[in-house]
C-alpha positions as CSV (number, residue, x, y, z in Angstrom):
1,X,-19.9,-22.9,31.3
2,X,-22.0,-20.7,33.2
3,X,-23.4,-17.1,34.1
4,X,-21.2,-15.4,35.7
5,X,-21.8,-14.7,39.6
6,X,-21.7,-11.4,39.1
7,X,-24.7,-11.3,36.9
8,X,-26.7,-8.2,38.3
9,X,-23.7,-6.0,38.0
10,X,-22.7,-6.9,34.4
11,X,-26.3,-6.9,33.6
12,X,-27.0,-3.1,34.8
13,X,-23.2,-2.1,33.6
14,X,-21.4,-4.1,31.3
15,X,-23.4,-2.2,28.1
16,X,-22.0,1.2,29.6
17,X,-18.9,0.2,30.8
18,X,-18.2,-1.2,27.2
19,X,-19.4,2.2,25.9
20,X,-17.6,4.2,27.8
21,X,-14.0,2.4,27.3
22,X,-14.8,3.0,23.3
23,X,-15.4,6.9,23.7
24,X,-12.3,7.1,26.2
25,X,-10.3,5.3,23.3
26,X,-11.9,7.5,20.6
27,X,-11.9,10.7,22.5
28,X,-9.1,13.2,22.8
29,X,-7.9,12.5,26.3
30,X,-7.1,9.1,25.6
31,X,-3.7,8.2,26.8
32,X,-3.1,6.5,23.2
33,X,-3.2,8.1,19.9
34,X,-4.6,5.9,16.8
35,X,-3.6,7.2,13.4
36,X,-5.7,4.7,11.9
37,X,-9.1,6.2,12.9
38,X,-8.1,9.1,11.3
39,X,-6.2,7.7,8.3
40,X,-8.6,5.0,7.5
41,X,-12.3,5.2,6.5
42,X,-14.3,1.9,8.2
43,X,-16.2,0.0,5.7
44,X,-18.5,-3.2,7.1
45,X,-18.0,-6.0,4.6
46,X,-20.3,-8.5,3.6
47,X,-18.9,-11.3,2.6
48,X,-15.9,-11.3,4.9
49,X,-13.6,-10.3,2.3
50,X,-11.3,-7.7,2.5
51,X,-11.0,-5.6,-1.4
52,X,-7.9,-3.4,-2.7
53,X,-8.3,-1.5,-6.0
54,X,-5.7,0.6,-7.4
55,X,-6.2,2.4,-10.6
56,X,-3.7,4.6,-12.7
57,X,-5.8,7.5,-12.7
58,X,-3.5,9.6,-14.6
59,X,-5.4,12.6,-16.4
60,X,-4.5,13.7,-19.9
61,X,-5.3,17.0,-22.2
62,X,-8.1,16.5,-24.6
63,X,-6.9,16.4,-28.1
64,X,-7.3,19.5,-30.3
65,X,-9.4,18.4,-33.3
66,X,-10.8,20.0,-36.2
67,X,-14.5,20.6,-36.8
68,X,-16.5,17.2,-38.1
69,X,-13.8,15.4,-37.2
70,X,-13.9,11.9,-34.9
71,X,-12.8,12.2,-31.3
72,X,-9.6,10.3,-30.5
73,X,-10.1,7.1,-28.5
74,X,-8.0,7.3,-25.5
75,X,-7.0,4.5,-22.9
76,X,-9.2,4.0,-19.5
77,X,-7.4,3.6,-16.1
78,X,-5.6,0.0,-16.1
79,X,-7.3,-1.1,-12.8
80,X,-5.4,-4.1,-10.1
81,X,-7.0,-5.9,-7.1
82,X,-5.8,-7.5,-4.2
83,X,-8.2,-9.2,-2.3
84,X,-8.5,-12.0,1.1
85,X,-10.2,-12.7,4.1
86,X,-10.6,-10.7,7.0
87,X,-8.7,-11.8,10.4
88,X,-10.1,-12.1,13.6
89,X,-8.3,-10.2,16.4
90,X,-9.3,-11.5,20.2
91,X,-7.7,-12.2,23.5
92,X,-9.1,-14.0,26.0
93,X,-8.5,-13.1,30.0
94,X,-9.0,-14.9,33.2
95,X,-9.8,-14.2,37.1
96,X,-8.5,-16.4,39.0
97,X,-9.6,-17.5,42.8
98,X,-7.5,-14.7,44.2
99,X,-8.4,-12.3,42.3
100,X,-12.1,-13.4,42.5
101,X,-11.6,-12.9,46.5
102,X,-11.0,-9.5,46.7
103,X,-13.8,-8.6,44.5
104,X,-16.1,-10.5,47.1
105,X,-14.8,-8.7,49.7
106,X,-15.1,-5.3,48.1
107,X,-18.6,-6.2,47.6
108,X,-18.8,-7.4,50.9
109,X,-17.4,-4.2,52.8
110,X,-20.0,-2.0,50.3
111,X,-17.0,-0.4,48.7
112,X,-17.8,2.5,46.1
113,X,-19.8,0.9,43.3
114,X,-17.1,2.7,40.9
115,X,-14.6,0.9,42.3
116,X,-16.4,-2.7,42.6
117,X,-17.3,-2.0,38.5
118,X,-13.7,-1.1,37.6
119,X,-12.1,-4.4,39.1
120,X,-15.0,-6.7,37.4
121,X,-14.4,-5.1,34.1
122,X,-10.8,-4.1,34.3
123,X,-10.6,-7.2,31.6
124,X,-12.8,-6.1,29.6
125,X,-10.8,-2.7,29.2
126,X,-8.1,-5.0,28.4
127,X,-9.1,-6.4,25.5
128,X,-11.0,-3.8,23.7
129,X,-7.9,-1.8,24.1
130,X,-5.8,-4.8,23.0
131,X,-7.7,-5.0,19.8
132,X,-7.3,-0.9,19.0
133,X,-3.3,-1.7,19.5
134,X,-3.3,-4.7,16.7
135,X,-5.2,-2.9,14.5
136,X,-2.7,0.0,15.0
137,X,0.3,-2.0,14.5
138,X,-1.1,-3.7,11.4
139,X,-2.2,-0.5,10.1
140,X,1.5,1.5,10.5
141,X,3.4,-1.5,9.8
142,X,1.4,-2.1,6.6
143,X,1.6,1.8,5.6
144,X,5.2,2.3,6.2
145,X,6.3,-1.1,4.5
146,X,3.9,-1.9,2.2
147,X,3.1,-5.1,4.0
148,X,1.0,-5.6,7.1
149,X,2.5,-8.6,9.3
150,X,1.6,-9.8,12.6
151,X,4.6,-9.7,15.0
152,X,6.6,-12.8,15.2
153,X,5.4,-13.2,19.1
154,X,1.4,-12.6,17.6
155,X,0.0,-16.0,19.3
156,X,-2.4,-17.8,16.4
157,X,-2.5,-17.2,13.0
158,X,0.1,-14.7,11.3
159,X,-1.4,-12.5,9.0
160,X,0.0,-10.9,5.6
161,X,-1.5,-8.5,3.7
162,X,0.3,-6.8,0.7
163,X,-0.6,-3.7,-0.4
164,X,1.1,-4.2,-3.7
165,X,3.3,-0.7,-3.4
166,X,4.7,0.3,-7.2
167,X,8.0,0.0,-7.3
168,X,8.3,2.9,-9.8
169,X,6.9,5.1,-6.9
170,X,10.0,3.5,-4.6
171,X,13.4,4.9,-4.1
172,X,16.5,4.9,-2.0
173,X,18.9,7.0,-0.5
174,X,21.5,8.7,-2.6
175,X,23.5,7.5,0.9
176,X,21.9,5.8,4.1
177,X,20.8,8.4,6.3
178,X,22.8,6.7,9.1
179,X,25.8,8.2,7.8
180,X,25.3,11.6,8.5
181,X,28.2,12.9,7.2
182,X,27.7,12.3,4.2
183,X,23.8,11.8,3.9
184,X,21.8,14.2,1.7
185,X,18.6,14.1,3.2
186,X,16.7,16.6,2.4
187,X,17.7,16.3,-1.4
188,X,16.5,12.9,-0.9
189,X,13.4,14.1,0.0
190,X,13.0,16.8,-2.7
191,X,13.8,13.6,-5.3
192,X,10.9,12.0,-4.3
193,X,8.8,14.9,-4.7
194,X,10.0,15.2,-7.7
195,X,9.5,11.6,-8.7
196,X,5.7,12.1,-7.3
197,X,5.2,15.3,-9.8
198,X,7.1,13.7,-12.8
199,X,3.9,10.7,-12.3
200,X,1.4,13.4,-12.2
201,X,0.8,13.4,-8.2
202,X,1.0,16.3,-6.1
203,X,2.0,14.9,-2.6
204,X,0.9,17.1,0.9
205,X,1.9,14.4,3.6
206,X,4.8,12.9,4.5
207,X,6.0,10.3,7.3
208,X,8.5,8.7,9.1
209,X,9.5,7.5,12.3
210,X,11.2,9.4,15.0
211,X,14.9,7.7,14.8
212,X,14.7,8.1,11.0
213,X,13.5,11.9,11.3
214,X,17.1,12.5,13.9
215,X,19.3,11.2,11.6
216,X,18.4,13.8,8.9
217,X,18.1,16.3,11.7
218,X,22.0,15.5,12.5
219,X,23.0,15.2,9.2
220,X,26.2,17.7,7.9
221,X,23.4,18.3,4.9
222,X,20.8,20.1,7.5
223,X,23.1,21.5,9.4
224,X,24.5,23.5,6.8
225,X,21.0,24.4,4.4
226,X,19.6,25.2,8.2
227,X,22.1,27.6,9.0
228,X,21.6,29.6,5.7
229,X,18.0,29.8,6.6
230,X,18.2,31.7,9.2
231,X,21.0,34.0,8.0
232,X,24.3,32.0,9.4
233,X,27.3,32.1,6.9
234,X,30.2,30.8,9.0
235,X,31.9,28.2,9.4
236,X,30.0,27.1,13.0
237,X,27.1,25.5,11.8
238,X,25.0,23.7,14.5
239,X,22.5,21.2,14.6
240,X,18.9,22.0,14.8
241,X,16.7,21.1,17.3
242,X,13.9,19.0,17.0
243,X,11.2,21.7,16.4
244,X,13.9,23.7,14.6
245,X,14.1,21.4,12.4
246,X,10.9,19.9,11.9
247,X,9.5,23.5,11.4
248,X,12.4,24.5,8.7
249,X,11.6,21.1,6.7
250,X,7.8,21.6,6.5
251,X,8.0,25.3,5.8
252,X,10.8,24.8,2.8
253,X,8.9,21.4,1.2
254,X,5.1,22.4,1.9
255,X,4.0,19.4,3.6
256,X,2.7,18.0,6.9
257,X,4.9,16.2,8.7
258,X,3.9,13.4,11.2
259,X,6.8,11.9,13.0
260,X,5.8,8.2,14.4
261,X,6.8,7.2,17.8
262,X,4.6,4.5,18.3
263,X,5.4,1.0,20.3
264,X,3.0,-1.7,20.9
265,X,3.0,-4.5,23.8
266,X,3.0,-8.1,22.6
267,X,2.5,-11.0,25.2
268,X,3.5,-14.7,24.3
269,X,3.8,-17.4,26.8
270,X,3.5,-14.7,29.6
271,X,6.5,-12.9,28.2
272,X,6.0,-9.4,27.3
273,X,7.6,-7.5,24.6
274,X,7.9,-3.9,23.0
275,X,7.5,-3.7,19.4
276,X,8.2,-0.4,17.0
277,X,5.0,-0.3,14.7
278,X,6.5,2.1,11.8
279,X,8.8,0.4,9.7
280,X,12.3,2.1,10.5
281,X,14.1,3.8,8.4
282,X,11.0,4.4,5.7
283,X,9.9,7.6,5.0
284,X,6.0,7.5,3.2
285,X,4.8,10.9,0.9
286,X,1.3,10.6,0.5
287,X,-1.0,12.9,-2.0
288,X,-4.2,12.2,0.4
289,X,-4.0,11.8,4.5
290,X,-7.0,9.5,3.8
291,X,-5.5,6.4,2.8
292,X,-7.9,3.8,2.8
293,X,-10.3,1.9,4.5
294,X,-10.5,-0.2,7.9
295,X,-12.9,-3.2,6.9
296,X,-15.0,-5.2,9.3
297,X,-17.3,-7.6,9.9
298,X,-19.3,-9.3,12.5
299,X,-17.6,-12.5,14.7
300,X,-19.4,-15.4,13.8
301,X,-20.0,-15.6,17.3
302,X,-22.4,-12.7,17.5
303,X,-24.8,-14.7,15.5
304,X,-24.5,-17.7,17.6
305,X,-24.8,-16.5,20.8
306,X,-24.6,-19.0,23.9
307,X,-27.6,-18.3,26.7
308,X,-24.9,-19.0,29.7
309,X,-22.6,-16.2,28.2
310,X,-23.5,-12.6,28.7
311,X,-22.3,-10.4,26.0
312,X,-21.5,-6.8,25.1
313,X,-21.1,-4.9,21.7
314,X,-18.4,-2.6,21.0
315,X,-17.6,-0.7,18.3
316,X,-17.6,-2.3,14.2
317,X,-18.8,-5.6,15.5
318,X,-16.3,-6.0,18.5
319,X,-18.0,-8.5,20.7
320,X,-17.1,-8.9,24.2
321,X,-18.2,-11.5,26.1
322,X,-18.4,-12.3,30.1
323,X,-19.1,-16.3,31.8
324,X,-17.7,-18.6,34.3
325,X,-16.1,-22.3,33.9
326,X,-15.5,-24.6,36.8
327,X,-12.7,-26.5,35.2
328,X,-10.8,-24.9,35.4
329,X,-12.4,-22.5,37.6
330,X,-12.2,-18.7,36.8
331,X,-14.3,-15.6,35.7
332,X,-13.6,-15.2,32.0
333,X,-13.4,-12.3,29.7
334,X,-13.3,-12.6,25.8
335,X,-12.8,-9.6,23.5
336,X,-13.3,-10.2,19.6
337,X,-13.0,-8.6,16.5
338,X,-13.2,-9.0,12.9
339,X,-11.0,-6.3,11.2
340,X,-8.1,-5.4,8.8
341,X,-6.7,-2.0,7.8
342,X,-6.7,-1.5,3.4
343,X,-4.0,1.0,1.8
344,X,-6.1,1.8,-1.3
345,X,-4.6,4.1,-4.2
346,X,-1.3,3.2,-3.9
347,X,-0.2,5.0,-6.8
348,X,-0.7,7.9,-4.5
349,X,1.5,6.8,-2.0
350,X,5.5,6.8,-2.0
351,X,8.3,4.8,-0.2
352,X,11.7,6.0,0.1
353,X,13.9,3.6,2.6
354,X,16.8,5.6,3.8
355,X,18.3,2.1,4.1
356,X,18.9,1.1,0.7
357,X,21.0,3.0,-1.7
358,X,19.6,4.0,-4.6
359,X,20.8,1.8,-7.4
C-alpha cells in the first residue's frame, strides 16, 4: 500500500472536493432529496451505542382536593429502551489501469484542472453519496415498518433495528385499499386519527408511499366524498387528480401530507438493483415531523490512521480515504461511516397497513 500518484492534486483538493460534494448533497439543488436530514436530529455517540427511549407521557388533571388535605400520589411515565451497536456503512471503489490512462493523459494534454479533479475524485462522490442513500433507506424503511433492515442484496453484515412500534397505536384496513371498490380510505384514515385522540395525541403529519396514496385516490369512497366537495351531486362522479386529491385530503383532515417515491440502487456481485425504501402499503401519522435522532460515531479507522493513506473528513465522522496497491494494481477509494437512524417516541407515531384487514 502506497500514496497515491496523484498526491499533489489530492493534497491541494481532496479536503474541498469532499466539502463541496457534502454541501451539494445537503443543499437545495441536490438531485436527491433526504428526509432523514430533516426528520432526524444527529447525535454523536460515545460509546458506539445506539439508545431508544419511549415513555408514556400521557398527561392527567390534577385532583381537586380540599384544604389541609394530602396530595394524591399519581403514577410517573412507564419508560422502555431499546438499545445496540452502531453499524458501519462503507464501500470501497477501484481505478483500474484503463481508467488510470486516461487520467494521465488528461494530465498530460493540460486539460481543465476542473475536469482532471472531477475524474480523480469521481469515487469519492461515489461513496459519500452511497452512504447518504443507506442511511435513507434504513431511515424510511425503519419509519414506515417499524423495522430498519438492510436489503437482502446489502453485501456484509445485515442490520436490524426495531423500533418497538405499539401495537395499540396499529391498525388495518376496514378493506385493503387494493380493492377500490369497496375500500373506505379516507374513513380509514379518520379511524386512526381518532385512535391517536382517544390515546391523548394530536397527530399533524401523515405518510405514505406514492402507490398506496393512488389506490385511495381511485377508490369509489373518494370519488364520491370528492365530488360533494366541490358541489357535484350526480350520478358521474370522477376520479380526482393527483393534486386534486391530495389538496382535498389535507384540507378536510388538517395535516401535512408527504407522499414517498423514493428508490435506492443496490449493487451485489456487479448486479444492480432498484429497491422501494417506504414500506408499501403503510400509511405513518406522526404527532411531531421530528422523529428522532440519526446517531454517529467516529470509524475506528480515523484514529488509526495509516501514513501511506491520505485521508479526508466528511460530514458526522465519514472518513474517506485515497492510496494505491500494486497487487492488485489500482487507485483505491474508501468511503466510511458509522451511523444508524433512531425512531424515538413511538407512542407518537401510528401504523395503519392498508394491507391487513382489521381484525
Amino acid at each position: 500500500m502506497e500514496q497515491s500518484k496523484f498526491i499533489k492534486y489530492i493534497q491541494k483538493y481532496f479536503t474541498g472536493f469532499v466539502a463541496l460534494v457534502t454541501k451539494t448533497i445537503n443543499g437545495k439543488d441536490a438531485p436527491l432529496t433526504y428526509l432523514y436530514k430533516t426528520m432526524l436530529t444527529p447525535k454523536q455517540s460515545v460509546d458506539g451505542k445506539w439508545t431508544s427511549i419511549t415513555a408514556d407521557n400521557q398527561n392527567v388533571a390534577a385532583d381537586v382536593v380540599a384544604m389541609d388535605s394530602p396530595l394524591p400520589l399519581k403514577t410517573r411515565p412507564a419508560i422502555a429502551t431499546a438499545s445496540g451497536d452502531i453499524p458501519k456503512l462503507g464501500m470501497e471503489m477501484k481505478m483500474n489501469e484503463n481508467q488510470l490512462d486516461q487520467l494521465d493523459t488528461l494530465i498530460a494534454k493540460n486539460a481543465d484542472i476542473s475536469d482532471i479533479v472531477s475524474e480523480l475524485f469521481d469515487d469519492t462522490k461515489r461513496g459519500l453519496i452511497g452512504v447518504e442513500e443507506q442511511t435513507e433507506y434504513l431511515f424510511l424503511k425503519g419509519l414506515s415498518s417499524g423495522i430498519a433492515l438492510t436489503d437482502t442484496d446489502n453485501v456484509g453484515t445485515g442490520v436490524r433495528v426495531n423500533y418497538g412500534y405499539l401495537d395499540a397505536n396499529k391498525g388495518g384496513a376496514a378493506v385493503l385499499w387494493s380493492d377500490v371498490t369497496n375500500s373506505t380510505p379516507i374513513t380509514d384514515i379518520n379511524n386512526m386519527i381518532s385512535k391517536a385522540s382517544d390515546a391523548g395525541k394530536t397527530v399533524g403529519y401523515l405518510m405514505m408511499d406514492k402507490v398506496t396514496f393512488n389506490l385511495a385516490r381511485k377508490s369509489k369512497e373518494t370519488a364520491g366524498l370528492y365530488a360533494i366537495s366541490i358541489g357535484n351531486f350526480g350520478t358521474t362522479q370522477p376520479t380526482p387528480t393527483y393534486k386534486q386529491f391530495l389538496e382535498y385530503w389535507q384540507d378536510e383532515t388538517g395535516l401535512q401530507f408527504t407522499i414517498v417515491d423514493r428508490s435506492v440502487k443496490f449493487e451485489k456481485d456487479g448486479v444492480k438493483k432498484t429497491v422501494k425504501a417506504w414500506d408499501e402499503g403503510k400509511v405513518i401519522l406522526l404527532t411531531d415531523n421530528n422523529v428522532g435522532n440519526l446517531v454517529w460515531k467516529k470509524v475506528v479507522e480515523d484514529s488509526h490512521r495509516s501514513q501511506a493513506i491520505t485521508y479526508a473528513n466528511g460530514e458526522l465522522g465519514t472518513l474517506v480515504s485515497k492510496y494505491v496497491t500494486h497487487k492488485p494494481f489500482g487507485e483505491w477509494t474508501d468511503v466510511q461511516a458509522r451511523r444508524v437512524p433512531v425512531i424515538n417516541g413511538v407512542d407518537q407515531v401510528f401504523q395503519l397497513d392498508t394491507k391487513v384487514v382489521q381484525a
